[in-house]
C-alpha positions in Angstrom: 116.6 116.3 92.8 118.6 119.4 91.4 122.2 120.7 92.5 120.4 123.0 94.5 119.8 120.7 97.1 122.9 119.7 97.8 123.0 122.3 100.8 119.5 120.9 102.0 121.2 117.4 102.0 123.6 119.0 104.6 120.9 119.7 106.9 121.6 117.1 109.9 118.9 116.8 112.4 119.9 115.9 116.3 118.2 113.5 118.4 119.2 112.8 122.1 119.7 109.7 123.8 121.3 108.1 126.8 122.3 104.6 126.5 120.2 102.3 128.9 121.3 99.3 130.9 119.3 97.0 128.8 121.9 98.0 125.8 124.7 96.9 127.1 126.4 93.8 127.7 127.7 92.5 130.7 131.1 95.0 130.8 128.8 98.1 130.0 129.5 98.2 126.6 127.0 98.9 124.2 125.9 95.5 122.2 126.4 96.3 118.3 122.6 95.9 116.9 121.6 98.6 119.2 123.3 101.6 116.4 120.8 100.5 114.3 117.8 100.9 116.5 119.6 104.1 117.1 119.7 105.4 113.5 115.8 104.8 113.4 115.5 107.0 116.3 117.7 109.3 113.9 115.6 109.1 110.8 112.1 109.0 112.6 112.9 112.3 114.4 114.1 113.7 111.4 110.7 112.9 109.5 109.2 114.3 112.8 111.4 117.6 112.6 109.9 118.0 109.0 106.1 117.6 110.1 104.9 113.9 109.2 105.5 110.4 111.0 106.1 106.9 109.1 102.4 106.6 110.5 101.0 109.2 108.8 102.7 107.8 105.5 101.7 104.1 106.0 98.0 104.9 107.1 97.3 107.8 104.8 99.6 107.3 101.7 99.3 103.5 102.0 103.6 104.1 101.7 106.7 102.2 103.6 109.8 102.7 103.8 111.2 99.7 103.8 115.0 99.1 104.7 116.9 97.8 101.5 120.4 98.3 103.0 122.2 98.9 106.3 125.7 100.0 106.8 127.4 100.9 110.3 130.9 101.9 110.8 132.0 101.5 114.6 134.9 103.5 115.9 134.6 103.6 119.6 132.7 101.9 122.3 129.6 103.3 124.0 128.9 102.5 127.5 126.1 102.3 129.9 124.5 106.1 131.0 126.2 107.6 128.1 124.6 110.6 126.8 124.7 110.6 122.8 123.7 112.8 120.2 122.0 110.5 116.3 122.9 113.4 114.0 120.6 112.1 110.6 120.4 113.7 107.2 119.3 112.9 103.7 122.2 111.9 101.6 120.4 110.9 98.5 116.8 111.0 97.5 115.5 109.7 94.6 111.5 109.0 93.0 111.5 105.4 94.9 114.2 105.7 97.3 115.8 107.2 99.6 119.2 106.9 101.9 120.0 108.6 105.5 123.4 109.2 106.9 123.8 109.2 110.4 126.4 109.8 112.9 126.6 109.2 116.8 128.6 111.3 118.9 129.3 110.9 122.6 128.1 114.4 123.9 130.6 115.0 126.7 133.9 114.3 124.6 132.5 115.0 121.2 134.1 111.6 120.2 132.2 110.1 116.7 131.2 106.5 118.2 129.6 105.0 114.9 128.7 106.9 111.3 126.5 104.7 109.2 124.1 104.7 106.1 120.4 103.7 105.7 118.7 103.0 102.2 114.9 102.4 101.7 112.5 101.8 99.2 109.4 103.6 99.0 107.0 100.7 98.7 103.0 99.6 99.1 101.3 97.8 102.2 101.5 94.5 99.4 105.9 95.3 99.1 105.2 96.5 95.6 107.8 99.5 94.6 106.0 102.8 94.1 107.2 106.1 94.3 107.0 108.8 97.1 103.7 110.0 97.8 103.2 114.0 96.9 104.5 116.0 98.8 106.8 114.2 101.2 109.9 114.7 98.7 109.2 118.1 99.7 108.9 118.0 103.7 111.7 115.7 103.4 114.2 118.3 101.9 112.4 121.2 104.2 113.9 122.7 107.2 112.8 121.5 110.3 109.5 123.3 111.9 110.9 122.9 115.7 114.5 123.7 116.4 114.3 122.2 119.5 115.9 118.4 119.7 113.8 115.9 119.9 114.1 112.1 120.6 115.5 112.4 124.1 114.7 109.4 125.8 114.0 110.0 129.9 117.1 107.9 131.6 116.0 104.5 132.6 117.0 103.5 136.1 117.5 100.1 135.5 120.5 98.8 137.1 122.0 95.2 137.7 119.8 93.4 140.3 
């Protein structure tokens, strides 16, 4: 990577959720592990943004991204039917890694719930390190094709009882 991409690095990508029953505990408050479902939501519709899937990678590149390292800063609580916003960008990316940055904000207030850091190795079906496949380096640092959010998950009516 160049100095040049710095600014390209800065391109966060937005995905929409609501927070569903199921990911709460029993005072409504979001259980911790769910932030880092949440940043794969981030990072997969970021990927998606840019015009290739982890699918396409793993079936066609025989290439996995395999999570090395998780970090996840909480600073305020989510609760049940919350409407959030996973904003995910590339903060570093390298021949055989990569790492995401990712921040969740509570839509209504604007209020930063969690802010967190993903990094992966690029490895083979067998876990043997390898580096990107062609071309992905590139889609990874391009803007998105579709402006429009994507990741929204349809609200789940699940309720106690």
């Amino acid at each position: 990577m160049n100095p040049d991409d710095d600014e390209v690095l800065d391109e966060w990508h937005e995905a929409l959720l609501r927070v569903r029953y199921a990911e709460t505990d029993k005072m409504g408050v979001v259980y911790h592990a769910n932030y880092l479902i949440w940043f794969e939501i981030g990072r997969t519709e970021f990927c998606r943004a840019r015009g290739f899937s982890y699918r396409d990678m793993e079936e066609n590149e025989n290439s996995f991204l395999v999570v090395a390292e998780s970090y996840c800063r909480y600073k305020a609580p989510a609760y049940y039917d919350d409407e959030l916003v996973v904003r995910t960008h590339i903060t570093e990316l390298r021949r055989r890694s990569l790492r995401f940055g990712y921040e969740i904000i509570r839509i209504p207030d604007g209020t930063v719930i969690a802010e967190g850091e993903t990094g992966h190795v690029v490895t083979d079906a067998n876990g043997r390190v390898r580096s990107l496949p062609s071309g992905f380096a590139e889609l990874l640092l391009s803007p998105p094709t579709d402006t429009a959010p994507e990741g929204e998950r349809v609200p789940d009516d699940e309720g106690p009882g």
